[in-house]
C-alpha positions as CSV (number, residue, x, y, z in Angstrom):
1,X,37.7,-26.9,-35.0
2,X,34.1,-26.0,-35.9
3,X,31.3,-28.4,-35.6
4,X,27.9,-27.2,-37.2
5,X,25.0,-28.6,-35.4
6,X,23.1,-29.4,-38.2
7,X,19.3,-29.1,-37.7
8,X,20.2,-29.3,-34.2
9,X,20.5,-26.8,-31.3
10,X,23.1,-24.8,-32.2
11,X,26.8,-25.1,-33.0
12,X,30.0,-25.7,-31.0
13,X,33.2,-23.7,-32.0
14,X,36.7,-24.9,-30.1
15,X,39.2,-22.6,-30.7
16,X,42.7,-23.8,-31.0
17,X,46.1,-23.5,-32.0
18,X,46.4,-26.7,-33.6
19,X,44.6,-28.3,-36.1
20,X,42.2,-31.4,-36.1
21,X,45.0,-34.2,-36.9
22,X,47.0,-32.8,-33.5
23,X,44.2,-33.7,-31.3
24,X,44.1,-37.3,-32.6
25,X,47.6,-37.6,-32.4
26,X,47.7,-36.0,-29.1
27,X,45.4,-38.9,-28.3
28,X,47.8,-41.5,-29.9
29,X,50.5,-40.3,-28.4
30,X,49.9,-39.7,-25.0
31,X,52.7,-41.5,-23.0
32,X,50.7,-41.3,-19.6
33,X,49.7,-45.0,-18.9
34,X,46.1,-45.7,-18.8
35,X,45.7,-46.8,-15.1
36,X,42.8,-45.6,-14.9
37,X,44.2,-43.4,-12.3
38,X,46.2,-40.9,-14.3
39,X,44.5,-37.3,-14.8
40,X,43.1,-36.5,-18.1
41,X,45.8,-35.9,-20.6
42,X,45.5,-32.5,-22.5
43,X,44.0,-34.5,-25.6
44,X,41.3,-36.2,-22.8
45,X,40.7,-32.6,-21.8
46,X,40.3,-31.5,-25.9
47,X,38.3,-34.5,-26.5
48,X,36.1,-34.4,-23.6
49,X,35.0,-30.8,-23.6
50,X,34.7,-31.0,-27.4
51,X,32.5,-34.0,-27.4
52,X,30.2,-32.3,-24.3
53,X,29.7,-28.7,-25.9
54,X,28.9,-30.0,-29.1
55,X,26.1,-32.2,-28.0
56,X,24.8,-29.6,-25.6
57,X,24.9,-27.3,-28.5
58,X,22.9,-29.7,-30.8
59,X,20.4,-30.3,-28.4
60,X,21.4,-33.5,-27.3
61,X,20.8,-33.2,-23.4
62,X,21.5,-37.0,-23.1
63,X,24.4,-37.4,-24.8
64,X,25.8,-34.3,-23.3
65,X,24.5,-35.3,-19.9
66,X,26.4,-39.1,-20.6
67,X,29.9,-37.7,-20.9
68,X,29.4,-36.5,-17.5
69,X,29.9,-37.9,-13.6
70,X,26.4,-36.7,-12.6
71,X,24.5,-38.2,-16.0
72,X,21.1,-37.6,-14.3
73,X,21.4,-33.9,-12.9
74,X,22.9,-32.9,-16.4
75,X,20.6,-34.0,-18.3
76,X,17.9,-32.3,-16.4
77,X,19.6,-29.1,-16.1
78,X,20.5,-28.9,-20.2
79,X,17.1,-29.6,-20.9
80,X,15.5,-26.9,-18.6
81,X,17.2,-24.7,-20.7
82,X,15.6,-25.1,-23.8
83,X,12.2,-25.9,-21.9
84,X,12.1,-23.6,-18.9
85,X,14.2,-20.5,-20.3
86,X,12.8,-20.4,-23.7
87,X,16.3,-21.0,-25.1
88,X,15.8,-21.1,-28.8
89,X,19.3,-21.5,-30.6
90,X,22.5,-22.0,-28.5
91,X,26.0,-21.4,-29.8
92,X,28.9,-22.6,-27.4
93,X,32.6,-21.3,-28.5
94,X,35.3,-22.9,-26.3
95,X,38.0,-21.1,-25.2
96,X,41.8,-22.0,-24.5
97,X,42.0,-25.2,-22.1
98,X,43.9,-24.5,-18.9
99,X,44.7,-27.7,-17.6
100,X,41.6,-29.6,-16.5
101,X,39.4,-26.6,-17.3
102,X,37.8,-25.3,-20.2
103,X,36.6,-22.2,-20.4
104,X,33.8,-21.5,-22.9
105,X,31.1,-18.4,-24.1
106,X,27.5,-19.1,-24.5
107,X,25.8,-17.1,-27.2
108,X,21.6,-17.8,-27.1
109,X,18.5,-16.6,-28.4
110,X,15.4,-17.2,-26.3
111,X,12.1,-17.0,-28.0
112,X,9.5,-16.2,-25.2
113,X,5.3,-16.9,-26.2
114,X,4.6,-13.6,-28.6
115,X,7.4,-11.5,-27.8
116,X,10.2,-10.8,-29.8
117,X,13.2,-12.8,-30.0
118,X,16.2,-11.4,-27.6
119,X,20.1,-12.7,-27.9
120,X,21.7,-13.2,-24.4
121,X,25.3,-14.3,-23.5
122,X,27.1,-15.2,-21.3
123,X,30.6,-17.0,-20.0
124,X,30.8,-20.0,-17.7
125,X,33.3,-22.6,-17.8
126,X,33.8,-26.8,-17.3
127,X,36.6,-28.8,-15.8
128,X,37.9,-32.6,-17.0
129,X,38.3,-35.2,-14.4
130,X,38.8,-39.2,-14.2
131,X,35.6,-40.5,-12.4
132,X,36.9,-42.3,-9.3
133,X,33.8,-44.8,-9.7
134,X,34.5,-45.4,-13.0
135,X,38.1,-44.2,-14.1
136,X,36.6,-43.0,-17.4
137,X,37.3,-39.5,-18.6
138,X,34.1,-37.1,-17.9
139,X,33.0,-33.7,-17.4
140,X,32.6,-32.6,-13.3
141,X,29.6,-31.9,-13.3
142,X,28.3,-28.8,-11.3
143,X,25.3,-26.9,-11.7
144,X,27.6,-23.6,-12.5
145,X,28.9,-25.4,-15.7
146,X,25.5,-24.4,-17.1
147,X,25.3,-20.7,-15.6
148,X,28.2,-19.1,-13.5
149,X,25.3,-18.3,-11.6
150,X,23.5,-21.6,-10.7
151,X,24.2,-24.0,-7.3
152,X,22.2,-26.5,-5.8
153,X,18.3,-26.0,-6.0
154,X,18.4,-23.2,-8.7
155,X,17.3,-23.0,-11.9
156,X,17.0,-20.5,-15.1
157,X,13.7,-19.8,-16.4
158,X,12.3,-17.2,-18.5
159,X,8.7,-16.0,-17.9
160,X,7.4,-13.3,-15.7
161,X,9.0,-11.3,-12.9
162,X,7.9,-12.4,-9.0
163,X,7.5,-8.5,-8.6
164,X,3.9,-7.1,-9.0
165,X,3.4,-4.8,-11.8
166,X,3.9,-0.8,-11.0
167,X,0.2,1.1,-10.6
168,X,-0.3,4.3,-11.8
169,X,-3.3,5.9,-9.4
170,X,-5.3,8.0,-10.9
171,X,-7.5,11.3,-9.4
172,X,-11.4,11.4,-9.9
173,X,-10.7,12.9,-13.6
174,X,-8.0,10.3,-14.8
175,X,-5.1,12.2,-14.0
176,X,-2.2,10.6,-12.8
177,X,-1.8,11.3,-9.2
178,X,2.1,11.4,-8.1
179,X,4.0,11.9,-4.9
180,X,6.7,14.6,-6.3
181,X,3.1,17.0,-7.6
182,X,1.5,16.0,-4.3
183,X,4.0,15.0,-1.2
184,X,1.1,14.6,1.5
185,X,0.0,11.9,-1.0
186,X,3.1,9.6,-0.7
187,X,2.4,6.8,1.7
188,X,-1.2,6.7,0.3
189,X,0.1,6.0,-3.4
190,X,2.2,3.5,-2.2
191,X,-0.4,2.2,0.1
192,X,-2.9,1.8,-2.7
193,X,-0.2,0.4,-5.2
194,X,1.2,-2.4,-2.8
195,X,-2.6,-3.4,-2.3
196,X,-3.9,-3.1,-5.2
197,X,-1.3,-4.0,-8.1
198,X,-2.9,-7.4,-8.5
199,X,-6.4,-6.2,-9.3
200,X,-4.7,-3.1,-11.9
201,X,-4.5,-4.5,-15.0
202,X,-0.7,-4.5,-15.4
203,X,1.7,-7.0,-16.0
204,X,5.3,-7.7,-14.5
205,X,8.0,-7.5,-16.4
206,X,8.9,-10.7,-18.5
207,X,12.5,-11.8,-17.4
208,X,14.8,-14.9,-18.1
209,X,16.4,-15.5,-14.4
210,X,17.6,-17.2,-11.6
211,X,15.1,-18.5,-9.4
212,X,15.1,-20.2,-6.5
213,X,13.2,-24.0,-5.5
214,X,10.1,-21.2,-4.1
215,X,9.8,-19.4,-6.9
216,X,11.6,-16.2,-5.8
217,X,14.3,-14.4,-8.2
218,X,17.9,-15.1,-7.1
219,X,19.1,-13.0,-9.9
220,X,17.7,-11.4,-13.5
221,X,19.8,-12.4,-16.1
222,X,17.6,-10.6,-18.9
223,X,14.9,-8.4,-19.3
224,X,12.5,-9.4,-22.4
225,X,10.0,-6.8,-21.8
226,X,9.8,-4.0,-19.7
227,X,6.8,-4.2,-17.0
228,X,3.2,-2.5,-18.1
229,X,1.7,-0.6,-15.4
230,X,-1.4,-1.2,-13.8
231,X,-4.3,2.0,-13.2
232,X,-6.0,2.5,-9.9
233,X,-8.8,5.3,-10.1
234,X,-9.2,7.6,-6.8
235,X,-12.0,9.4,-5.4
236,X,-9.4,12.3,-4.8
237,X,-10.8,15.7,-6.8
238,X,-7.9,18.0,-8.3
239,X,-10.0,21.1,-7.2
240,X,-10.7,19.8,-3.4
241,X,-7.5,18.1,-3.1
242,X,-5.1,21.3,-3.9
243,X,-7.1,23.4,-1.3
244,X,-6.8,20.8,1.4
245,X,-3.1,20.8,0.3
246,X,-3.0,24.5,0.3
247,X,-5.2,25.4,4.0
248,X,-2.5,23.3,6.0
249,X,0.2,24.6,4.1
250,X,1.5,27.4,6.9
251,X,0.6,24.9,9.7
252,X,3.6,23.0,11.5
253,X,0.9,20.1,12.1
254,X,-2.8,19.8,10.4
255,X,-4.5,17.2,8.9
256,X,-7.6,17.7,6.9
257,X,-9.9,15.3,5.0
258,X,-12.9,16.2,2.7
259,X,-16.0,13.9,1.9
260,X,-18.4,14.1,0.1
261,X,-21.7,13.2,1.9
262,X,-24.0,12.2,-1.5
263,X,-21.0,9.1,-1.9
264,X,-18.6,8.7,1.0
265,X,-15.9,9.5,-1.8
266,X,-13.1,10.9,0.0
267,X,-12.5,14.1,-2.0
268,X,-9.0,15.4,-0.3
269,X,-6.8,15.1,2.0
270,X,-3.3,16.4,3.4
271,X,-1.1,16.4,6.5
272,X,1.3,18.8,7.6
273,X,4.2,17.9,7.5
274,X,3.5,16.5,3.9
275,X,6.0,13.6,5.2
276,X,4.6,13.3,8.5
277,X,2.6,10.8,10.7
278,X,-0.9,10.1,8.3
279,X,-3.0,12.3,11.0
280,X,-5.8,12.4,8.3
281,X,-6.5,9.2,8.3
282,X,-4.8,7.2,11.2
283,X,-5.0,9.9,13.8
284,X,-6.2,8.6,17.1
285,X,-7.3,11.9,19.0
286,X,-10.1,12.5,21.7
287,X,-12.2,15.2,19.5
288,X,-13.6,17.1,21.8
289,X,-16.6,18.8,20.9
290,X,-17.1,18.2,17.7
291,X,-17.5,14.9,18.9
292,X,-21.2,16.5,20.1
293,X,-22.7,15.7,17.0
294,X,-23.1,12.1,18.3
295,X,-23.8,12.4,21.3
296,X,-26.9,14.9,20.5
297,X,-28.0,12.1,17.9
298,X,-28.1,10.1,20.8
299,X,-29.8,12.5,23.4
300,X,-32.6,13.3,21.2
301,X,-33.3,9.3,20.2
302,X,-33.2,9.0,23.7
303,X,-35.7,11.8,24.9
304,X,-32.7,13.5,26.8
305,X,-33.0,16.4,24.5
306,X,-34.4,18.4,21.8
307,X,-33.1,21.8,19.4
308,X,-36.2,23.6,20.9
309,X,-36.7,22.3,24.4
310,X,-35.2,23.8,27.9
311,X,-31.9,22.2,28.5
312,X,-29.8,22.8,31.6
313,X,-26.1,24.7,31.3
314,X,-25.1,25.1,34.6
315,X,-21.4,26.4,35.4
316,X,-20.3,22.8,36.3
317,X,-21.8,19.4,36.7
318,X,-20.3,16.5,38.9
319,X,-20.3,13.0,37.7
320,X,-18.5,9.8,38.7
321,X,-16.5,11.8,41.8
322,X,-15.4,14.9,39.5
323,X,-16.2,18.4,38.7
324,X,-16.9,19.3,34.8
325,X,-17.5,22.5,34.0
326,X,-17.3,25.1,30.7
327,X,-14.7,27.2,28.9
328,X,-14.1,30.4,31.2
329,X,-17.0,28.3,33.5
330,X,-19.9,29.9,31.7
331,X,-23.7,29.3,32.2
332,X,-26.8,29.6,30.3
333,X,-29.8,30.2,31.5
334,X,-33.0,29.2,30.9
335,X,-31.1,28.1,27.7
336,X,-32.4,25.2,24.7
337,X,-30.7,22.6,23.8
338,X,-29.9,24.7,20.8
339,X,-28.6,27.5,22.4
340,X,-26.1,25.0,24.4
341,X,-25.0,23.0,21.2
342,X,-24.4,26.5,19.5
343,X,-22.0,27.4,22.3
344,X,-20.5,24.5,23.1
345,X,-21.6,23.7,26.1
346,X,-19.8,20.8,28.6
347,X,-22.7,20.7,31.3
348,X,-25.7,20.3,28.8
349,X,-24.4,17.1,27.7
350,X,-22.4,16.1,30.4
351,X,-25.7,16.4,32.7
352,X,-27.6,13.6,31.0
353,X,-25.0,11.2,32.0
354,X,-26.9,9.9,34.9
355,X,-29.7,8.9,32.5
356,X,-27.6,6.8,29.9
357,X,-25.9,3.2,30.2
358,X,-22.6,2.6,30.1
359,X,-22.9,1.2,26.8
360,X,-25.3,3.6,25.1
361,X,-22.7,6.3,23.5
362,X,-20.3,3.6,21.9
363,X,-23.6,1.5,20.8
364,X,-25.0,4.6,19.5
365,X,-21.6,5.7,17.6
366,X,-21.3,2.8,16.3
367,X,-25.1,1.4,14.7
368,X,-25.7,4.7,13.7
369,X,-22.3,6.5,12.5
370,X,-20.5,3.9,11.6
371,X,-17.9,4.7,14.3
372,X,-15.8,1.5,15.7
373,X,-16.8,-0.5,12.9
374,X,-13.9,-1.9,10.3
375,X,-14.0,0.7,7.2
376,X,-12.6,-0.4,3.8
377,X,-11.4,2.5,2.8
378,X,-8.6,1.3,0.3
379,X,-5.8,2.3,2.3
380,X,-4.8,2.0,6.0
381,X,-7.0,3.9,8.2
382,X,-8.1,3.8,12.0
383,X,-11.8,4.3,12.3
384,X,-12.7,5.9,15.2
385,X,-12.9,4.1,18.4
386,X,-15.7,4.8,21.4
387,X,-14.9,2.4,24.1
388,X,-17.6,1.1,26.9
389,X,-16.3,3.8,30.3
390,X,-17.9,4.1,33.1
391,X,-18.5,7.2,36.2
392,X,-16.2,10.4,35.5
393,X,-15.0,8.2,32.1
394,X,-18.2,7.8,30.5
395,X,-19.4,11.3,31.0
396,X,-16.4,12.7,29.5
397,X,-16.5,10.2,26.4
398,X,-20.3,12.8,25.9
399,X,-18.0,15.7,25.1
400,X,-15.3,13.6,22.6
401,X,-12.6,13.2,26.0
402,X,-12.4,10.2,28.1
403,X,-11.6,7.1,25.4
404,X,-12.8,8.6,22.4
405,X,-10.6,8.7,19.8
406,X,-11.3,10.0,16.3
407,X,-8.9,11.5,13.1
408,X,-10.2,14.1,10.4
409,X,-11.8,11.3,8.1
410,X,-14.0,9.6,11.0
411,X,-15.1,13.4,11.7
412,X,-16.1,14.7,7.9
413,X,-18.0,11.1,8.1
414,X,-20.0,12.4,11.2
415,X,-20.6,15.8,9.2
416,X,-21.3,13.6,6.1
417,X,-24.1,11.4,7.8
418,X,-25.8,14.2,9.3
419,X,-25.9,16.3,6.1
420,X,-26.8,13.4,4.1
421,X,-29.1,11.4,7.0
422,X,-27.4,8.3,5.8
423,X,-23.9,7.1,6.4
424,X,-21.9,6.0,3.5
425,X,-18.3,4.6,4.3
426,X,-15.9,7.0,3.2
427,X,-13.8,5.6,0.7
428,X,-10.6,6.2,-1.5
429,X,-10.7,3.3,-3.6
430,X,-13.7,2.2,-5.2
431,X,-15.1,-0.7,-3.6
432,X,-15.2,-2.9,-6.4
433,X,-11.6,-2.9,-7.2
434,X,-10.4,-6.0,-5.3
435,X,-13.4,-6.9,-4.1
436,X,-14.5,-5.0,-1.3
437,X,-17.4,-4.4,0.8
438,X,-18.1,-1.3,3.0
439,X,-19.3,-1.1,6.2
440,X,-22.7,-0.1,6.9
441,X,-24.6,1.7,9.4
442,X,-28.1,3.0,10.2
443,X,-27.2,6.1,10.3
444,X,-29.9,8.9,12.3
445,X,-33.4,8.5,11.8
446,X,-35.0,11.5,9.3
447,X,-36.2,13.3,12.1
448,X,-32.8,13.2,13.7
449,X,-30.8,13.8,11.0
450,X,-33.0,17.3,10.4
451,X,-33.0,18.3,13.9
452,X,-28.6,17.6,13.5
453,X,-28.8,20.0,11.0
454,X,-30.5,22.4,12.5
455,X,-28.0,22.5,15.5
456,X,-24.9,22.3,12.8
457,X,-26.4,25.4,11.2
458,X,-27.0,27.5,14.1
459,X,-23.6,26.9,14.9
460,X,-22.2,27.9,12.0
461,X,-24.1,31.3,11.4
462,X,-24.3,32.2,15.4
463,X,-22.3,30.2,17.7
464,X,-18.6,29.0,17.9
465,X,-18.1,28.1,14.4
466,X,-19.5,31.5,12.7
467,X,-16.2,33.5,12.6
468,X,-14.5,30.7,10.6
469,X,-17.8,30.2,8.5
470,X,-19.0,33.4,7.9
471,X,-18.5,34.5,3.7
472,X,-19.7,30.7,2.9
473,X,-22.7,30.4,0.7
474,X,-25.2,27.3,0.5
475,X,-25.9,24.8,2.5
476,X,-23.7,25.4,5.7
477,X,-23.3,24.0,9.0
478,X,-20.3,23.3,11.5
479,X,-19.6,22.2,14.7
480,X,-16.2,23.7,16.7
481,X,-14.2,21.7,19.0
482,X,-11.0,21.8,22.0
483,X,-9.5,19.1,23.4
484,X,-7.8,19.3,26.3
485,X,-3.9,16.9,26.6
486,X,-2.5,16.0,29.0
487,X,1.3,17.7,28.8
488,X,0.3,20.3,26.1
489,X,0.5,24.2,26.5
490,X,-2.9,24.3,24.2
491,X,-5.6,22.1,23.2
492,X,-5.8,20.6,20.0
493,X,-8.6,22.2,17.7
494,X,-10.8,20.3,16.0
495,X,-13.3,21.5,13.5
496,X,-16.0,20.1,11.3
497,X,-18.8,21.2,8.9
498,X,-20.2,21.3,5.5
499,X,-21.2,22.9,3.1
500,X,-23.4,21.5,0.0
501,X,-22.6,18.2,-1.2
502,X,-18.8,18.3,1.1
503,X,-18.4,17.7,4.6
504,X,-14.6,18.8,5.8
505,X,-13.0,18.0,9.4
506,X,-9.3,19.2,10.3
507,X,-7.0,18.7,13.4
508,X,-4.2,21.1,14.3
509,X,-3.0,20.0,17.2
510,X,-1.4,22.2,20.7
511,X,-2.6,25.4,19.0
512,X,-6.0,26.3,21.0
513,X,-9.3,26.9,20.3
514,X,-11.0,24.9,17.3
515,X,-12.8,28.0,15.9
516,X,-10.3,30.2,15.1
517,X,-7.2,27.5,14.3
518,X,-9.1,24.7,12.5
519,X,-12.0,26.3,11.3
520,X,-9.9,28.4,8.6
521,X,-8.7,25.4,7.1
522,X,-11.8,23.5,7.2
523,X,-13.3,26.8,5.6
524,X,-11.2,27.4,3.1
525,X,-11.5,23.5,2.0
526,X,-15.4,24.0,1.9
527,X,-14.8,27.4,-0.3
528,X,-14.1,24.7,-2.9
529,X,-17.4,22.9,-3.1
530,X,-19.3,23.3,-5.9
């Protein structure tokens, strides 16, 4: 029979072979004593069911919920599904009894807030028993009566997905940045979407599910509307980004980043392999001499030197019980300070050892380049790290060895502060998406920062970085560097340098000198500034 649910719920359809007299006579007939023991006749079962899907379908959570052995649990389940998963109209049609159980289709609309109405169904099924408490005929009732689905401690709701809303990042001009047009970008796009998809703009899909007593999705049932992506801008320039990707591109292993010194925006970046270790960022290598830059920032605050002034390059210097001395053990004589920056001499700064504290180059690195402190860049970074050393450890922390440990972002900062004379965090993500702040430094006096540049720009038109800088117009200057590893055929060469309004550093590591295998790549990266 059919039972319309007036201007309730829905409406309950049982589907039979027999008309309505046979289920009355069923019940009239029933030889089975009423013991209150005996299992529920075939009519019980009819009668029963019928009785419990057609209040469900009208709405009627109670009186549904009555005709069951858990009257309490029912009733609380029934009405979370009009109330919790938006369940608008409900159509139950019962299926052929097998014995005790009934088997039944649920047919529902579910009206969510604004959205448009969506039809879900589903099957489930109930079961007739005699209450042993009672001995009166009932429906067992299980939370899988009202979904398959459902046990103890779950519910169906409709609302949004627990997932956070996909992020689209976007370059410095808008464009969608992807990891299929730009591989070395991968974990940084998924970095930045993990971190940031709460502060995007986007919304989660809308779902009618299974969730659990926390909250979390057991299983979707139905998707009501498809998820709307957040946006995440980038500092990451098109133009700078494709020639970082493109000057590692023949290397086995590189890593390159680009700032630009006027911002801290970090322009480009790319590691070879494109699915490799995030060198670029999270490198942790001693940076040999390009880690000079500092450590003449701190010899001329301290008095220990100056571009002009006589500065000692011996052959070799001892310090702390061992024996330092230059690439192919070269000297300089009667030499500046200048002249020994611009070659890349060990001895000049290794020699002022004796006249600095422990303390002085990690202090230094760290008030006035930024170096140590915790950088907000937007994605996960390690940022630099010059550790208190002491005797032959200290004194080869001067020259980027010993502790020091530095990747090609913390090394474009160092050429971004100096060409700048103030250090600005580099940065990915803006800082006011999600709140952040940036670290902060001094960064080198005026008359440091010009003295800097004055040694960077000697080096790149006459010393060790000249070869790899020479065709570069503007505002240039560069520092090379070789550091030595322990185990490795070759050292790994570092450059650094700028050139206008970009400051570039690259790593290629076991390949040898930092001038002719880093420098390219940094050069060609710079060729891109405006």
């Amino acid at each position: 029979m059919v039972v319309a649910a007036g201007a309730g719920f829905g409406a309950y359809s049982m589907l039979g072979d027999d008309g309505p007299g046979t289920q009355n006579a069923a019940a009239t007939s029933d030889d089975t004593p009423d013991d209150g023991a005996a299992p529920p006749s075939e009519a019980d079962v009819l009668e029963v069911s019928g009785d419990f899907l057609d209040a469900w379908a009208a709405g009627d959570a109670a009186g549904a919920a009555a005709l069951t052995d858990d009257a309490a649990a029912a009733e609380e389940a029934l009405a979370s599904l009009a109330e919790g998963a938006a369940v608008t109209d409900l159509t139950l049609s019962a299926g052929t009894p097998e014995g005790e159980s009934v088997p039944f289709s649920v047919a529902a609309s579910i009206g969510y807030e604004d959205l448009p109405v969506r039809e879900w169904s589903y099957d489930s099924e109930l079961t007739v028993v005699r209450d042993a408490a009672s001995g009166e005929i009932v429906v067992d009732w299980e939370p899988s009566v009202l979904h398959p689905g459902l046990d103890e401690g779950l519910r169906i709701e409709t609302g949004p997905g627990d997932g956070l809303p996909p992020v689209t990042v976007l370059d410095a001009e808008g464009g969608e940045l992807t990891a299929a047009a730009h591989p070395t970008l991968a974990h940084v796009l998924e970095d930045i979407a993990g971190r940031f998809a709460a502060h995007a703009g986007g919304s989660p899909a809308v779902v009618t599910r299974i969730a659990d007593a926390e909250g979390g999705t057991v299983e979707e049932l139905l998707e009501l509307a498809e998820p709307v992506p957040g946006e995440v801008p980038t500092t990451i320039v098109p133009a700078i980004q494709a020639a970082a990707e493109a000057a590692v591109a023949d290397k086995d292993r590189a890593a390159v980043v680009a700032v630009q010194p006027s911002t801290g925006a970090i322009q480009g970046l790319a590691n070879a392999p494109a699915d490799g270790f995030d060198t670029a960022l999270q490198g942790s290598y001693a940076p040999g001499s390009t880690f000079k830059i500092v450590t003449a920032g701190l010899l001329i605050d301290e008095g220990l030197a100056s571009a002009g002034a006589k500065h000692p390059c011996p052959k070799y210097f001892e310090h702390g019980g061992w024996q330092f001395q230059n690439l192919d053990k070269f000297e300089i004589k009667d030499g500046t300070f200048a002249d020994s920056f611009a070659a890349s001499c060990n001895t000049a700064f290794i020699s002022q050892a004796p006249e600095l504290s422990d303390e002085a180059l990690g202090d230094y690195a760290r008030d006035v380049f930024g170096l140590g402190l915790t950088w907000s860049v937007g994605v996960a970074t390690l940022d630099g790290a010059v550790p208190t050393q002491s005797l032959a450890q200290m004194a080869a922390s001067l020259i980027g060895q010993g502790g020091v440990r530095m990747n090609p972002m913390t090394m474009a900062s160092v050429s971004a502060t100096v060409k700048s004379g103030t250090f600005r965090q580099p940065y990915l993500v803006p800082a006011g998406i999600g709140g952040r702040e940036l670290a902060t430094a001094t960064g080198p006096s005026a008359a440091t920062a010009e003295e800097l540049r004055s040694l960077m720009h000697r080096t790149a038109v006459g010393g060790t970085a000249a070869e790899a800088m020479s065709g570069l117009d503007g505002d240039i200057g560069a520092k090379t560097g070789s550091a030595e590893v322990d185990g490795q055929d070759k050292p790994n060469a570092w450059f650094t340098g700028y050139r206008n309004d970009l400051a570039v550093a690259a790593v290629v590591p076991d390949s040898g000198h930092g001038g002719s295998n880093a420098g390219p790549v940094v050069a060609q990266v710079l060729a891109a500034a405006p």
